[in-house]
C-alpha positions in Angstrom: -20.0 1.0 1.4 -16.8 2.0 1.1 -13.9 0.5 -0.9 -10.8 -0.7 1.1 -7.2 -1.9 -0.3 -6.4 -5.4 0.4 -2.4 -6.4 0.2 -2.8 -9.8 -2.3 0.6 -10.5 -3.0 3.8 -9.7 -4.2 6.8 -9.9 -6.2 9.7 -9.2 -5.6 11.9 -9.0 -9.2 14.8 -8.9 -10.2 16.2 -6.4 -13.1 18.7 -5.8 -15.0 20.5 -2.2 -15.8 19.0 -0.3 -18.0 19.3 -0.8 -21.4 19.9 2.7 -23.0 18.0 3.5 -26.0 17.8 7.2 -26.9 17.3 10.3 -24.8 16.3 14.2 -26.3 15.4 17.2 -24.7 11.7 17.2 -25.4 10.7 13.0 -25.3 13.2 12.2 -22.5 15.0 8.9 -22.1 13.8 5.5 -23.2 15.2 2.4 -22.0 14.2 -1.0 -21.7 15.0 -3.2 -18.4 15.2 -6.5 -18.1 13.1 -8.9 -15.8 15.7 -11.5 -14.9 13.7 -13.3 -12.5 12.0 -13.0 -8.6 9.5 -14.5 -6.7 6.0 -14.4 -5.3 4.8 -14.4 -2.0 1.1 -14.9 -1.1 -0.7 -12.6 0.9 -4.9 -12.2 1.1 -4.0 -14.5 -1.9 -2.2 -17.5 -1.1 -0.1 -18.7 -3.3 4.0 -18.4 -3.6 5.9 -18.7 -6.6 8.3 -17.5 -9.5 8.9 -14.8 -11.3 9.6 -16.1 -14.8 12.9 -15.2 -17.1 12.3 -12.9 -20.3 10.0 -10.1 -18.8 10.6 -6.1 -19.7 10.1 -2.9 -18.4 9.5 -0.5 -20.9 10.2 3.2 -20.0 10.0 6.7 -21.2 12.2 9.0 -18.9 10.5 12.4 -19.1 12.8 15.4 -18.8 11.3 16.6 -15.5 12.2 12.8 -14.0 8.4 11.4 -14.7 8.6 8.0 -15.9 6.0 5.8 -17.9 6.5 2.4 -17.3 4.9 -0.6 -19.1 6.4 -3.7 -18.0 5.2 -7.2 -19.1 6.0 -10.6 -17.3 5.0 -14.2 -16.6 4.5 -16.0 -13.0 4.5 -19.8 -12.4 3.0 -20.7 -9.4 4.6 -23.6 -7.0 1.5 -25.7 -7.9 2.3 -25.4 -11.6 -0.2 -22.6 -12.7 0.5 -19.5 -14.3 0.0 -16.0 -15.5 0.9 -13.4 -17.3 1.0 -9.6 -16.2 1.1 -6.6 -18.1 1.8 -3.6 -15.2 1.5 -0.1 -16.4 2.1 3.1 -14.6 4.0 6.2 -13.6 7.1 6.8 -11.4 8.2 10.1 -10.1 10.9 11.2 -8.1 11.7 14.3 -6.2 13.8 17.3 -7.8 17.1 16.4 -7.0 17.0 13.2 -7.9 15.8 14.0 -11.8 19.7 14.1 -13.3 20.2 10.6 -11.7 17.1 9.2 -13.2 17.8 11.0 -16.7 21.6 9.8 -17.1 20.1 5.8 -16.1 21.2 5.8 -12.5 19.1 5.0 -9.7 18.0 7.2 -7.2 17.8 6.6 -2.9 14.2 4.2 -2.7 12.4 6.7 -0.4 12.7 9.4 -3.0 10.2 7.5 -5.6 6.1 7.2 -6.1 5.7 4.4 -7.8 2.0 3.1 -8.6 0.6 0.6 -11.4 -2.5 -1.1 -12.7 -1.8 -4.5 -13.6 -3.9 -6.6 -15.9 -3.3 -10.4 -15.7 -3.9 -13.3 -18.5 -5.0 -16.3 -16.6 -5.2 -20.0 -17.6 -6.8 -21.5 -15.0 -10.0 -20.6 -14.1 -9.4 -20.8 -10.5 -6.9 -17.7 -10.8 -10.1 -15.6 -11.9 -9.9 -13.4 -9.2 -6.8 -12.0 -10.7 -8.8 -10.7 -13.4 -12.3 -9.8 -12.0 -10.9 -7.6 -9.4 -9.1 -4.7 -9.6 -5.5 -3.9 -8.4 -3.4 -1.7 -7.7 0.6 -1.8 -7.1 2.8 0.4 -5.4 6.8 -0.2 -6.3 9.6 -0.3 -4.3 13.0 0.5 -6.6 16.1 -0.6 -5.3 19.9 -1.3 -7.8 19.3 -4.6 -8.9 15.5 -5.2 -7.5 11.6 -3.8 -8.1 9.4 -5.1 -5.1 6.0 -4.7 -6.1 3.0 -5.0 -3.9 -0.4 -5.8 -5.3 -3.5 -4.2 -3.6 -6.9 -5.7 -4.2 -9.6 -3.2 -4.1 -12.6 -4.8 -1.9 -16.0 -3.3 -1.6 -16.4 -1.9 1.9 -19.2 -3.4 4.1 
């Protein structure tokens, strides 16, 4: 049996600038970015909804242009449930686009790999698919947006 990728959802949020912390030679840059908002849109997974208000991206800039990213957010749901998602992962860019990244800009969408594994809080019980499967995002960047598409990982039959 092998495992396929299922697109579930996704969200589509939108950020802030980036909130400049403090960069070095050898740790890289860290900044913090704002989740101001989005929405959801069902896929496999059908339900639609908001991105909530007060959600961060936490990164770590390395000097070579890889980023870690932990970013932690809350959904409501149009039928009034929610959850909570804590998405951690890695960005890279190509070569030339490394200075851009490192002095906070943003660099053309086509030039980034962007892949996280969320974990999500539920509190509803019929949401518990969110947390006994396993998923996978891959991130779009764009000025003043992240879209993020979450892959469910089915077993193959």
């Amino acid at each position: 049996m092998d495992p396929k990728l299922v697109k579930a959802f996704e969200i589509r949020c939108k950020v802030g600038k980036p909130i400049f912390i403090g960069q070095d030679g050898k740790a890289g840059r860290r900044q913090l970015i704002a989740i101001t908002g989005g929405e959801v849109i069902g896929f496999a997974l059908p339900f639609n909804g908001t991105v909530l208000d007060g959600g961060v991206d936490s990164q770590v800039v390395r000097p070579d242009g890889r980023a870690e990213l932990s970013a932690r957010y809350g959904v409501k749901l149009d039928d009034g449930r929610s959850f909570y998602i804590q998405n951690d992962g890695i960005r890279t860019v190509e070569p030339e686009h490394v200075k851009t990244v490192l002095s906070g800009g943003i660099a053309p969408a086509d030039s980034y790999y962007c892949v996280t594994k969320p974990e999500f809080e539920i509190f509803d019980e019929t949401l518990r698919v969110l947390r006994d499967r396993l998923f996978i995002t891959y991130a779009t960047r764009l000025p003043d947006l992240v879209i993020i598409e979450f892959y469910m990982v089915e077993a193959g039959k």
